[in-house]
N, C-alpha and C positions, 0 to 999 in steps of 0.2 A: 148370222155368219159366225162359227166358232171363234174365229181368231180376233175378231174385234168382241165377243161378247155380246152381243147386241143382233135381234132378228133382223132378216133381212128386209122386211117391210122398214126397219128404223132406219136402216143403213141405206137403204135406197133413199127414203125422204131427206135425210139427213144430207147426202152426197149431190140432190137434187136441187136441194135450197142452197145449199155453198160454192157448187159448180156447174148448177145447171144443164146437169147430164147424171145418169144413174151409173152403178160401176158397170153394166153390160155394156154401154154406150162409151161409156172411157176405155175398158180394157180392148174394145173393136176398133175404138180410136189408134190407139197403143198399136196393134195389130196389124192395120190397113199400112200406119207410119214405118212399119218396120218390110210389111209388104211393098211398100214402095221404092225403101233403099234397096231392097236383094231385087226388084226388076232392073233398076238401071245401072247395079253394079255387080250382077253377075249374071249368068249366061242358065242359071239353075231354070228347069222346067217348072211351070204353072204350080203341077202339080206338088212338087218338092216345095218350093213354095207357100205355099196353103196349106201343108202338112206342118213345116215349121213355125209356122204363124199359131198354129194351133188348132186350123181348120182342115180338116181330112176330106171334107164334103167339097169338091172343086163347083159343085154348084154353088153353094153357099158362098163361098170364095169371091165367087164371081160380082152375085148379088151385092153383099155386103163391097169388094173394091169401088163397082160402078157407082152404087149409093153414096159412096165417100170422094170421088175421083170423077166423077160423072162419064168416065169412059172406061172400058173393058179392061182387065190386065195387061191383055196379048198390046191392044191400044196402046196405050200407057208407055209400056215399056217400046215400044217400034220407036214413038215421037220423043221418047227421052235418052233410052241407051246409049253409055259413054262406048268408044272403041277402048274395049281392053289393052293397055300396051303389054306385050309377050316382052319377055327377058330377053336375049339376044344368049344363043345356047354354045 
């Protein structure tokens, strides 16, 4: 990896043995954590989404939330979404 200096086979082991996850595994960690706060506090589509998460692939999206959340985005977000309160206009 350029920016640490160090191949990524080192940096993998090295991030394995310290935190017991490699950095794919933490930045999807990162990812999913930030996927979860835009389902239940905004109204943005799946796919907006996954795009800003950094995943364009809404399959992927998919896979990887259930893998973390053990249930579906659309899921997720029905059984947790706050009611937005509107301004009074």
């Amino acid at each position: 990896m350029a920016v640490t200096g160090r191949a990524h086979p080192h940096v993998s082991r090295t991030m394995r043995s310290f935190m017991g996850q490699t950095p794919s595994d933490y930045i999807n960690r990162v990812r999913m954590e930030h996927a979860a706060r835009l389902l239940t506090g905004t109204s943005d589509t799946l796919g907006d989404i996954a795009a800003e998460c950094g995943l364009p692939n809404l399959s992927h999206f998919h896979k990887l939330f259930h893998a973390t959340y053990g249930e579906t985005p659309g899921r997720y977000r029905r059984a947790r979404q706050r009611s937005l309160i509107q301004p009074r206009p």
